[in-house]
Each structure stands twice: as structure tokens, then as C-alpha cells.
N, C-alpha and C positions, 0 to 999 in steps of 0.2 A: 865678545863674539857670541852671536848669537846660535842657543843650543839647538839640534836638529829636531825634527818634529817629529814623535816615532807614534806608531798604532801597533798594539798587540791584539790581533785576533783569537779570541779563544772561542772554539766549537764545543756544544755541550751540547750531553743529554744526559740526565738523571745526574748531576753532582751537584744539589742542594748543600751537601757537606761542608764539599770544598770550595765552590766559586765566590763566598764574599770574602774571607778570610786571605785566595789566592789571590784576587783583583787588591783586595789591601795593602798586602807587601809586594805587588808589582807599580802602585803608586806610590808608595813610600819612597821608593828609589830616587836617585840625584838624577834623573833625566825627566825632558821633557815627552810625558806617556802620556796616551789614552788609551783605552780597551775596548775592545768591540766584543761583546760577550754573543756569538748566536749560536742562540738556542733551539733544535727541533721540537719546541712544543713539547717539553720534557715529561711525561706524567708525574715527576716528583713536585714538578712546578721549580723548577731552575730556576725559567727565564722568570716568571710572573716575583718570585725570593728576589732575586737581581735586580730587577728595573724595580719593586720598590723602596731596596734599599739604598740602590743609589740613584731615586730621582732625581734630590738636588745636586748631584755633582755633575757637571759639564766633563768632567774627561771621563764619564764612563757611557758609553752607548751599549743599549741592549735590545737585540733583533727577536724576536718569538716567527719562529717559521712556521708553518700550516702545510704547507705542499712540498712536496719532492723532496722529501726529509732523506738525510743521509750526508757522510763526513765531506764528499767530494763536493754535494751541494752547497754546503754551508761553507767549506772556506771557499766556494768561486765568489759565494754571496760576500761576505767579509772581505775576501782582495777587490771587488767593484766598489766597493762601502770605502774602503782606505783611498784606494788611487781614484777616486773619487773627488778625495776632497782633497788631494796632493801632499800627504802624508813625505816626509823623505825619505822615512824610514819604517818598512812593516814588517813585522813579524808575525810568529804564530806559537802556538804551546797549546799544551792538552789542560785541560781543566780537574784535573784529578792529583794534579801536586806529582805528580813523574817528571815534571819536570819544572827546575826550581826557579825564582823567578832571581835568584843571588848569578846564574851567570848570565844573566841578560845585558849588563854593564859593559862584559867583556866580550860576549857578542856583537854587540853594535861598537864597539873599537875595531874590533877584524873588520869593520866595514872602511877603514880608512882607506884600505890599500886590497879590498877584494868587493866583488858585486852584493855577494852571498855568502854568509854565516852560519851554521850549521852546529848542533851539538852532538858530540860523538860521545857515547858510554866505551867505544873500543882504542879509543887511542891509550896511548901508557899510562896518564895519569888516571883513563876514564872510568868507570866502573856500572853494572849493573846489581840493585841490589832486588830485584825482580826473581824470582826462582821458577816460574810457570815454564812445565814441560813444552807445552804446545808454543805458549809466546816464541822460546828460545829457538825451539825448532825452526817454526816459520823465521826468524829474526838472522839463524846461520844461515841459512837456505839462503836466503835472499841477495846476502852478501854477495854468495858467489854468484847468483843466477843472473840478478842486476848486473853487474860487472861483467861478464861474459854475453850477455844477450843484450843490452842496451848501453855499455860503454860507461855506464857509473861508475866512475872511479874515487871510491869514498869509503870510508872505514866502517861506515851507519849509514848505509843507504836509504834506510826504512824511520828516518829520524824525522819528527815532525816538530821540532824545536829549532826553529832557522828564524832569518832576517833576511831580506830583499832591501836593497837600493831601491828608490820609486824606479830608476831605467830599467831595472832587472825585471822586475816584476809585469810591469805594464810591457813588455813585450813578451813575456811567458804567459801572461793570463788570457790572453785572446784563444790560444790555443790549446786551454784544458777544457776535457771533455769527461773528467771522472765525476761518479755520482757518488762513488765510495770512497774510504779510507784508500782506497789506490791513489789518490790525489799526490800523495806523501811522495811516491816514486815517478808519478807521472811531472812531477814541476822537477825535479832532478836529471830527469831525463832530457827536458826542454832547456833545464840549466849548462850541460854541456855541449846539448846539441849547435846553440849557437853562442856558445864558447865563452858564455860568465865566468870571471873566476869566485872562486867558492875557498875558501878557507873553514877547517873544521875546528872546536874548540870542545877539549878534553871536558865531558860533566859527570854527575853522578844520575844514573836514571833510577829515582828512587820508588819505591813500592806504593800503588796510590794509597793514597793518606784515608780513607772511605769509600765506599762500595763495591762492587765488583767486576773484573774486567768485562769486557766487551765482545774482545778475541774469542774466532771457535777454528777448530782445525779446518773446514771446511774454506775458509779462508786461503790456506795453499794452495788449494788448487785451483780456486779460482782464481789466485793471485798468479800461476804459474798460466794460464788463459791468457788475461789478459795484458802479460809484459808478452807476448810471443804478440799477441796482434795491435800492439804500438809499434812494434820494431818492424813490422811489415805495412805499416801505413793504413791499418782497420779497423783502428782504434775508435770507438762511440761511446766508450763510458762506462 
């Protein structure tokens, strides 16, 4: 039987650190991957470390962006890049080792019998081992806010460690319009709206492995902005 075809997109800026070492044992795996590594033009030089470390490999593609930098930009860029070339199966994960590439296997199994796959640190087995006052904050907040305001009903709404069926996706992507890290709850919000099912799968969200987070509180409330003007249909990004 022939194995499905999967792409993991990872979005980067500044993790020199971690990207050749995390792209290594996301190939290592017993499936068939490729990685789509893009990068906004990292100052640490990410992308330019990446694309020459793995020029000769055919399953690693690396993007360097110039323009309209930001998280929401780069994974539209990355899901157009996969359902492009008809991937079966795409994924995505942060490039900072938060999130490991050991449950990827069991991710793309819940895809037998759901659209979309998802990693949760809150179900019972899951855990975070992150301590950041602000992350946590904004990360409870959301649970509840998402759920109440946009109908997410998910234990980690805010989880950017998921899998798409190529049907899921290509009909979710026409209709995002984030330029930032909102992307995360805006494809979630598209995912119930027209009624994917979604299975969660308990992980450990681990503390990145090298430099510094990204997260500023100022984040809340923008975040609290813009889920009030998706749910009212005024939404731009």
C-alpha cells in the first residue's frame, strides 16, 4: 500500500539553533515527509543556514520571504506551496522544538477517521512544560474567549501543531485573511465553521530548545480585537 504523501510546514524567524537538527528528526521518521521550511528573512540567517544545508535533499524546500513578513503570511505562503503540488497530508509546527516531531506519527493516524489533527498540552495525558506568565495568561484566556465567541470547541485552541487532509485545508485556505500569529485560531474557527471533524491528541508542549520567545502581552488584546471582528464577518487580517 502505498504511503500518503505528507508536507510539514514550518514558519521561522530567528531559530538558527534549532531548524537543522528539528527538520533532521522530522525526516528520520517512518513516513513519507517533506518540509517546507519558510522563513521571514530571519536576521540570524535561518533561512540562508537551511537552504544550504539541505541543498541536496529533495524533501526539504526552503522559502526566504522579503515582503509582508509575519506568521499569518508565511503559513498562507506554505499551505499555497503544499496544496500546490497535492500533498495528502499537511501539517505545520513551530520551529523552536515546542513542539516534538515523536507525535507526528500519531497525528497523522487520527487522520484515518477525522479531517484535522491537532496537539493538545490540556487533555489528561498532555502537559506544558513552558512557565511564561504572559504565554499562560494569554493561552487561558483564549480557551475560554475562543469557545464562547467563535464556537471552538477544543481543549488548545491556540495550538499550532495540527494536520489537514488536502479536502480540509484547500477549502479552509481560500478564506484566511491573518497576517499574524492569529492564523492559529483563524483556520480553527474555518474548521468548525464548515464542520471538519478534528480530533485532538494529548502532547507535551515543551520549552524551546534555543532563543527567545516571541510572545508580548500586548498580544491580548489585540487578540481579543480581532476574534470579536471574525465573528461579525470584518475580518481583514
Amino acid at each position: 500500500m502505498k504511503k500518503e504523501k505528507i508536507a510539514v510546514i514550518i514558519p521561522t524567524y530567528n531559530e538558527r539553533e534549532n531548524i537543522i537538527l528539528l527538520v533532521e528528526k522530522i525526516l528520520s521518521l517512518p513516513l513519507d515527509i517533506s518540509v517546507f521550511i519558510v522563513d521571514d528573512n530571519s536576521p540570524d540567517g535561518t533561512g540562508e543556514i537551511a537552504k544550504k544545508h539541505f541543498e541536496k535533499n529533495p524533501r526539504v524546500k526552503v522559502f526566504i520571504r522579503y515582503e509582508n513578513k509575519g506568521r499569518g503570511y508565511a503559513g498562507r505562503f506554505g499551505y499555497k506551496e503544499a496544496l500546490g503540488k497535492k500533498f495528502d497530508i499537511i501539517g505545520e509546527m513551530d520551529g523552536d522544538f515546542s513542539h516534538s516531531p515523536e507525535f507526528i506519527p500519531e497525528m497523522v493516524a487520527l487522520l484515518k477517521d477525522a479531517d484535522v489533527s491537532s496537539g493538545s498540552r490540556f487533555l489528561r495525558e498532555g502537559r506544558s512544560l513552558r512557565k511564561s506568565f504572559i504565554r499562560e495568561t494569554i493561552t487561558n484566556f483564549a480557551r475560554v474567549y475562543l469557545r464562547l465567541v467563535l464556537g471552538i470547541k477544543l481543549t488548545d485552541p491556540t495550538s499550532g501543531f495540527r494536520f489537514f487532509k488536502f479536502s480540509a485545508l484547500s477549502e479552509i485556505y481560500p478564506r484566511l485573511k491573518s497576517k499574524d500569529a492569529f492564523i492559529v485560531s483563524e483556520v480553527f474557527y474555518y474548521v468548525f465553521k464548515y464542520g471538519f471533524k478534528i480530533k485532538e491528541l494529548p502532547i507535551v508542549f515543551y520549552e524551546r530548545k534555543y532563543g527567545k520567545t516571541k510572545l508580548r502581552f500586548h498580544t491580548l488584546i489585540l487578540y481579543v480585537y480581532k476574534v470579536l471582528r471574525l465573528r461579525i464577518g470584518f475580518f481583514n487580517g
